[in-house]
C-alpha positions in Angstrom: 0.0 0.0 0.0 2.8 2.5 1.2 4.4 1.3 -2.6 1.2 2.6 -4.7 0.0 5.8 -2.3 3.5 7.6 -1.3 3.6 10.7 -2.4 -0.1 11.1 -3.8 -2.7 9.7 -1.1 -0.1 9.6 1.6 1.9 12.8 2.0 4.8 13.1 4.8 4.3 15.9 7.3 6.6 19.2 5.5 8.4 19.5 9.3 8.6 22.4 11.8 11.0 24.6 9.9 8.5 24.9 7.7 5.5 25.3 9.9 4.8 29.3 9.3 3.8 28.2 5.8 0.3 26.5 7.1 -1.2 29.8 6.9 -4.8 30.4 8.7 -7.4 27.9 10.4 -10.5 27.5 8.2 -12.9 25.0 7.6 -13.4 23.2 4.4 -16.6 21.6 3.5 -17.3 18.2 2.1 -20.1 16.3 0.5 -20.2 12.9 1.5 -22.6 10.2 0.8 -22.8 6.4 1.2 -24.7 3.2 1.0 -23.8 1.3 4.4 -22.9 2.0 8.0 -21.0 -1.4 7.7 -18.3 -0.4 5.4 -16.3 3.0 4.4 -17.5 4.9 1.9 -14.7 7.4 1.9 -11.7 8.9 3.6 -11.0 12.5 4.2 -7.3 12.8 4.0 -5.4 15.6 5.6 -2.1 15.4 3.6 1.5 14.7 6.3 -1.5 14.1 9.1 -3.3 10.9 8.4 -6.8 10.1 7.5 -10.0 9.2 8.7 -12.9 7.2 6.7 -16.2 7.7 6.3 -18.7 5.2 6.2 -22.9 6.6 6.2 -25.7 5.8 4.4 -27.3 8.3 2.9 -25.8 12.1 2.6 -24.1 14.9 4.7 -22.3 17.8 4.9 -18.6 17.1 6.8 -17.1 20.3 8.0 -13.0 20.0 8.8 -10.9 22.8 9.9 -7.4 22.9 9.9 -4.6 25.2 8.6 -4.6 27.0 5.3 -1.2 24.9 4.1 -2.3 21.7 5.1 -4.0 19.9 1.7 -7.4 18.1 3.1 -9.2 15.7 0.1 -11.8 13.5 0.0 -11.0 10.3 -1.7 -12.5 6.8 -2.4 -11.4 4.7 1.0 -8.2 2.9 1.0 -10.0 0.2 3.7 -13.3 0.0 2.9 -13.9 -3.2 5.0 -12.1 -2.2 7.8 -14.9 -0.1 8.9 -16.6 -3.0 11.1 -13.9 -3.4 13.3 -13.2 0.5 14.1 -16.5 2.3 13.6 -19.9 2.2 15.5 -22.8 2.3 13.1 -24.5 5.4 14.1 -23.8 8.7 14.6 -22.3 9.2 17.9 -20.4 12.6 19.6 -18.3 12.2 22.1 -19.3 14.1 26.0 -16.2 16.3 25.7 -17.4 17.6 22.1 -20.9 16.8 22.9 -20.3 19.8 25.9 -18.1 22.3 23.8 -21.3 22.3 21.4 -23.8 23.2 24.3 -21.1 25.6 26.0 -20.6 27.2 22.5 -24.7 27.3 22.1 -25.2 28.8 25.2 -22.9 31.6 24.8 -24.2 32.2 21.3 -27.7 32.5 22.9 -26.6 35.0 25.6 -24.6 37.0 23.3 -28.0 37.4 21.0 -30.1 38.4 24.5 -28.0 41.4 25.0 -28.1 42.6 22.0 -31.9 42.4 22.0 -31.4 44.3 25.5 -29.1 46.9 23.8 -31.7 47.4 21.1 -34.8 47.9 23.7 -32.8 50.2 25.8 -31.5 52.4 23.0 -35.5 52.3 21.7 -36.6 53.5 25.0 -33.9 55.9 25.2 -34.7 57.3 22.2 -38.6 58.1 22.8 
């Protein structure tokens, strides 16, 4: 496998020296679809990191962030049986990411509160 991928599908990491040129966090958005939980659809590749597969049925939107440098693809999976003895078929979140969500939420919500307080204050203010 190492034979056939090197240097397209599997990318070594470009070292620290060299770390200033991964540029900015951002997210990059994938459409991904598939017709089993049971096996991997499709990998998401993050080029000198490593890779993780996919494996749905149906359709979804896949959001991955990392730097600006750092080359992320989607590509047919290079284990597409595998999927059985590392994946759980359903969707599942993990508590720690499952309570940064609500944490993130929350704040969202109280942020949009005072600015609806702001706006009524400056309203009555103004009459």
């Amino acid at each position: 496998m190492l034979e056939e991928h090197i240097g397209h599908q599997l990318q070594p990491p470009i070292g620290e020296h060299r770390l200033g040129e991964l540029g900015n966090w951002v997210r990059k958005e994938f459409h991904v679809s598939g017709n089993s939980w049971d096996s991997s659809s499709m990998d998401i590749a993050a080029a000198g990191i490593g890779w993780f597969a996919i494996g749905l049925k149906g359709e979804g939107v896949l959001g991955v962030w990392s730097y600006d440098g750092v080359d992320i693809v989607l590509r047919n999976a290079l284990l597409p049986h595998r999927a059985r003895l590392f994946e759980e078929a359903r969707f599942t979140v993990s508590k720690i990411v499952s309570k940064a969500d609500q944490t993130l939420n929350k704040s969202k919500k109280q942020i949009e509160r005072k600015k609806q307080s702001d706006q009524k204050t400056a309203i009555a203010a103004g009459r």
